[in-house]
C-alpha positions in Angstrom: -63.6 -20.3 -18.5 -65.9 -16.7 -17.9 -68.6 -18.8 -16.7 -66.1 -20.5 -14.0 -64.5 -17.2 -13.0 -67.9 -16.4 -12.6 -69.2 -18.8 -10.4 -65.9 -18.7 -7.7 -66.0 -15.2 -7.8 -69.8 -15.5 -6.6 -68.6 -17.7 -4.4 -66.4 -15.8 -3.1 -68.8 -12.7 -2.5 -71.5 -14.9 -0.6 -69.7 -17.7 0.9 -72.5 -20.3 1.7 -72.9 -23.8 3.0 -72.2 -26.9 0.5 -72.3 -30.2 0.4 -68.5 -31.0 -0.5 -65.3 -28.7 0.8 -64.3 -25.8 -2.4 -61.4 -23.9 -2.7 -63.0 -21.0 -0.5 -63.0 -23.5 2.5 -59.4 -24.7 1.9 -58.4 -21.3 2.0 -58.3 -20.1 5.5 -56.2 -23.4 6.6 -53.4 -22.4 4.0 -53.3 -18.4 4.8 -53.6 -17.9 8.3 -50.9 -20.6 9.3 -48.8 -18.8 7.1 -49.8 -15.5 8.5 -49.3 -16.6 11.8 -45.4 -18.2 10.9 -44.5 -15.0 9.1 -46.0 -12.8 12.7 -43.6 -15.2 14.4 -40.9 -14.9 12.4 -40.4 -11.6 11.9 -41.7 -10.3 15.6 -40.7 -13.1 17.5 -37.8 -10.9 19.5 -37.3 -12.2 23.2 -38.6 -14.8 25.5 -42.0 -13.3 26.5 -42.7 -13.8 23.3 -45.0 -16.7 23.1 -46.4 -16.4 26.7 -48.0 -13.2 25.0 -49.1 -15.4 22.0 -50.4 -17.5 24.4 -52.4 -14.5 25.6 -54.2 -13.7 22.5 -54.6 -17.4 22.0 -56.9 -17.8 24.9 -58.4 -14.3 24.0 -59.4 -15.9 20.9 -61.1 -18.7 22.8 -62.9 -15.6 24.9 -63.8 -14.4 21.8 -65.0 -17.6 19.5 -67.5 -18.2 22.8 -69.2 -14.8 22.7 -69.5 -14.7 19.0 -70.5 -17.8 18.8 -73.1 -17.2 21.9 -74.5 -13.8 20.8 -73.8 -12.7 17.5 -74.5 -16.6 15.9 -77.6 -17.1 18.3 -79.0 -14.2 20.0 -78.4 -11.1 17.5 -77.3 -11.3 13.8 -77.0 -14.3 11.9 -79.2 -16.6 13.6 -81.2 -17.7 10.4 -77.8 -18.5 8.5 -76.3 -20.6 11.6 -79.4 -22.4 12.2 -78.7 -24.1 8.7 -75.5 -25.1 10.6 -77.1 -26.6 13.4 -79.8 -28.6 10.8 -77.1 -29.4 8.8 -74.3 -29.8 10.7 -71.8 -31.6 8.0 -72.1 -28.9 5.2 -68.9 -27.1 5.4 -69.5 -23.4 5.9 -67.8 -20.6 4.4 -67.9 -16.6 4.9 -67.3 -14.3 2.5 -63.7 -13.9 1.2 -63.7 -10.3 2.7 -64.8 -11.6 6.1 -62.4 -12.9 8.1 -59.4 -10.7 6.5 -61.6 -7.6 7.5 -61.9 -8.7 11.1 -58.4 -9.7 11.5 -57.4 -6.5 10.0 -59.0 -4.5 12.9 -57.5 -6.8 15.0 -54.0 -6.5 13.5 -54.4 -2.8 14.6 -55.7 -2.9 18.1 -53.3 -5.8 19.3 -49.7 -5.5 19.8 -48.4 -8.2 17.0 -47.6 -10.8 19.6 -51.1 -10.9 20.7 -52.3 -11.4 17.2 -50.2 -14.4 16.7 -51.5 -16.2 19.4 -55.2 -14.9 18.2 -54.4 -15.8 14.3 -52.8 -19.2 15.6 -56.6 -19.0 17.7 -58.3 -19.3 14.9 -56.1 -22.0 12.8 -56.9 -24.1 15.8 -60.8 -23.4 15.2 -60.2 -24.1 12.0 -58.9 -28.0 12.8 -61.5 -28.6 15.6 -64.7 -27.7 13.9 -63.3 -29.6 11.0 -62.8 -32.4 12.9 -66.1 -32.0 14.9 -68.4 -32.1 11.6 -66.4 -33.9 9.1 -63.9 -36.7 10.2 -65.0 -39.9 11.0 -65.0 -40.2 15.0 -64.9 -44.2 15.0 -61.0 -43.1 13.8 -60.7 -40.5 16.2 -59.3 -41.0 19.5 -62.0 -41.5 22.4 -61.4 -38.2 24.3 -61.3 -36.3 20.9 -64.9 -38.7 20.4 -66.4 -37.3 23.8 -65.4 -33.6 22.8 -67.3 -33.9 19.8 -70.3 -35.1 21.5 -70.4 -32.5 23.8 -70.2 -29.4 21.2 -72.9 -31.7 19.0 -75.8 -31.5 22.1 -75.0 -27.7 21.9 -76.9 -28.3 17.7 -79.7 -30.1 20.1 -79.8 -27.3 22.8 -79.0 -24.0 21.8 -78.2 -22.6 25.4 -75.5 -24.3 26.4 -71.9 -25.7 25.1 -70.7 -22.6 22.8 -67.6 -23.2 23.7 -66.1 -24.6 19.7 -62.1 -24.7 20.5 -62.6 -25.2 24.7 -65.3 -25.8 26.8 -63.4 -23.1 29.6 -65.6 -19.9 28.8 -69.1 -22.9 29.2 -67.8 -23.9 32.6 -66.8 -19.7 33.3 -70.3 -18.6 32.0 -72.4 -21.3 33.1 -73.4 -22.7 30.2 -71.5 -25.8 30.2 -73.7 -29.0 30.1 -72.6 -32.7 30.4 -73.3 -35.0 27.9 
């Protein structure tokens, strides 16, 4: 039993890349619906609700491409992400403390309405880059099939299509290339 606690609490600490989905990976798809659900539920108060969800929605978009453009391949983690482009079916996972630390400073700067749409953002990264490196795209509908080819030449050629969610911000910035 020590040795198990052990070993997910490592896990936890490091995150990592693996060969076969873990609990740490499952994780964020169970939370951060929930979060989001609660968010609406209890600050859901009038009908401009949601089109301001819908704001922080498409800010997360914004953001996902310029993460995923700078910090991923131009800055910080390049050496860690590369592993993602070499490998691209491993399924990835950050640190426990990661993503609640960054929605945290989120949660503060953005009125709460906002940070629905932006938690609801990343729940819908979640599903597509799940989809994009792990489900089987014969079974997959064919414009769902095309998507997934387009974000795979971006693991080919590292200047264009960062766009994980939507290819918007590619076609904005000029980084979009067809496939």
């Amino acid at each position: 039993m020590i040795p198990a606690l052990r070993g997910a609490l490592a896990l936890a600490l490091r995150g990592g890349a693996f060969p076969k989905p873990n609990w740490l990976y499952w994780l964020d798809f169970a939370a951060y619906p929930l979060l989001a659900l609660a968010l609406a539920a209890i600050d859901w108060r009038d009908a401009s609700w949601p089109a301001w969800a819908a704001a922080g929605f498409v800010l997360f978009t914004f953001t996902e491409y310029w993460v995923h453009r700078l910090p991923l391949h131009a800055w910080l983690y390049h050496a860690r992400h590369e592993r993602h482009h070499t490998h691209p079916r491993e399924y990835v996972v950050f640190p426990i403390y990661y993503t609640p630390a960054v929605f945290a400073l989120a949660f503060f700067v953005m009125p709460r309405a906002i940070f629905a749409g932006f938690v609801v953002g990343y729940v819908w990264f979640l599903v597509w880059h799940h989809l994009l490196h792990h489900a089987d795209m014969n079974s997959l509908p064919a414009p769902i099939r095309r998507y997934a080819l387009w974000h795979l030449a971006h693991h080919h050629d590292e200047r264009c299509n960062f766009g994980i969610t939507v290819p918007l911000w590619d076609f904005v910035f000029g980084t979009y290339r067809r496939v």
